[in-house]
C-alpha positions in Angstrom: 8.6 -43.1 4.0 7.2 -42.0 7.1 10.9 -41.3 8.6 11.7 -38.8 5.8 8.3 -37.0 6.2 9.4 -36.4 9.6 13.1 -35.4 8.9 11.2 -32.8 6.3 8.9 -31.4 9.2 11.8 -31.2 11.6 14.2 -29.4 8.6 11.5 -27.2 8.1 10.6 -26.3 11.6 14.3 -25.4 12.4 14.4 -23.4 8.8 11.5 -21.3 10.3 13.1 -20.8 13.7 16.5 -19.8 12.3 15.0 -17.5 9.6 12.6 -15.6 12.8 15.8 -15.4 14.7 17.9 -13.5 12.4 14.8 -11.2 11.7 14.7 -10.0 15.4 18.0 -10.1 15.7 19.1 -6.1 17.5 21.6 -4.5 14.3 25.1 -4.5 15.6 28.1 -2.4 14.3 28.1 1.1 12.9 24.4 0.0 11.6 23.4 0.1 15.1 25.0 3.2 15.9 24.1 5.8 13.3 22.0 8.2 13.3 21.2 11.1 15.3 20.6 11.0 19.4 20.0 12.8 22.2 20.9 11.9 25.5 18.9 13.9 29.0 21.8 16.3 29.3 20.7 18.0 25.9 23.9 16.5 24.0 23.1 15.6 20.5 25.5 13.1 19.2 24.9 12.9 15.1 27.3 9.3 14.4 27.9 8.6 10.8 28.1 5.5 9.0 31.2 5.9 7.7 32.9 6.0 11.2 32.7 9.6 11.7 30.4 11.6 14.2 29.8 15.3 15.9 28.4 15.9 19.1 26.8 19.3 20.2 27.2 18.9 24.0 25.4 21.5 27.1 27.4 19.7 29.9 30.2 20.7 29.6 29.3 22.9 26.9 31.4 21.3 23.9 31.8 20.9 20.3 33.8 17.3 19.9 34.1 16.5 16.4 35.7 12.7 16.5 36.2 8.8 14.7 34.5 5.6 16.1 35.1 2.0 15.0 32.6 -0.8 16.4 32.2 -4.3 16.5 29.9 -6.4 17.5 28.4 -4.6 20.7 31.8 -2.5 21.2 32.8 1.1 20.3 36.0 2.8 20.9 35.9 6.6 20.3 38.6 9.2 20.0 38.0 12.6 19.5 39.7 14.6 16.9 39.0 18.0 17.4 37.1 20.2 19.6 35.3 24.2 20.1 38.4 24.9 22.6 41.4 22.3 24.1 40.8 18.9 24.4 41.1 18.1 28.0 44.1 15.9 28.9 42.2 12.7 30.1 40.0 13.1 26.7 43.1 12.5 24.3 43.1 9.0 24.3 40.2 6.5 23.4 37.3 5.3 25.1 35.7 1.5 25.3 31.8 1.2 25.6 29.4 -1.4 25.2 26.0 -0.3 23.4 22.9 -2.2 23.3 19.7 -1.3 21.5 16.9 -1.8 24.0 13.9 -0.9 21.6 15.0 0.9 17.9 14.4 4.3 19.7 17.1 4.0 22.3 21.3 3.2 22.4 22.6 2.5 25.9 26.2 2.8 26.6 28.4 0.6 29.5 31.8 2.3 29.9 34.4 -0.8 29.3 37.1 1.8 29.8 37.5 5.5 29.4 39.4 8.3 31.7 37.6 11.4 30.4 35.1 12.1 32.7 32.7 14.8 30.9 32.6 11.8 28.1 31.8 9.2 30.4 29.1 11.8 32.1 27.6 11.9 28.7 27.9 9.1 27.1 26.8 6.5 29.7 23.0 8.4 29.6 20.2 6.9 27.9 20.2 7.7 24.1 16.9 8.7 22.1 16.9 8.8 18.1 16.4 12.2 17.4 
């Protein structure tokens, strides 16, 4: 009797732990992502759940219209469209990493990426706007 009072103390305990775990646990995915930022440069970078987003950038000065997908802690973004030509080493898709520091701020580790007026802005602290 003692033994399963216990086993029922221990089962709880661990219940408790794993339920306060998954509470605190930093969103990953497009629920981490969307929203609307601002990054030090004055870029404001409005990403959609649905895998979509729009960025308004000062420097370069750019319109980039573009898809995302995201899992886990990864994003790969491609641009789709742009105020003006697409730079050549902008074409293709760039890796990041992302992590959510505190709900007000997205960080960004370039995994791999050639464009470097994306990198420039991208790899800057994020604020949610």
């Amino acid at each position: 009797m003692k033994l399963q009072h216990s086993l029922r103390i221990i089962f709880a305990g661990a219940l408790i732990a794993l339920i306060g775990a998954c509470a605190t646990m930093t969103p990953s995915g497009p629920a981490a992502l969307a929203g609307t930022w601002t990054n030090s440069l004055g870029a404001v970078w409005t990403i959609n759940a649905d895998g979509t987003f729009h960025v308004m950038a000062t420097k370069p000065k750019a319109e980039i219209w573009g898809t995302y997908t995201a899992t886990g802690n990864t994003i790969t973004v491609q641009e789709t469209r742009r105020s003006g030509a697409i730079p050549k080493s902008c074409r293709g898709p760039g890796v990041y990493k992302f992590s959510r520091p505190n709900p007000n701020t997205l960080t960004f580790v370039s995994v791999s990426d050639v464009c470097k007026p994306r990198i420039q802005n991208v790899t800057q602290p994020w604020t949610k706007k």
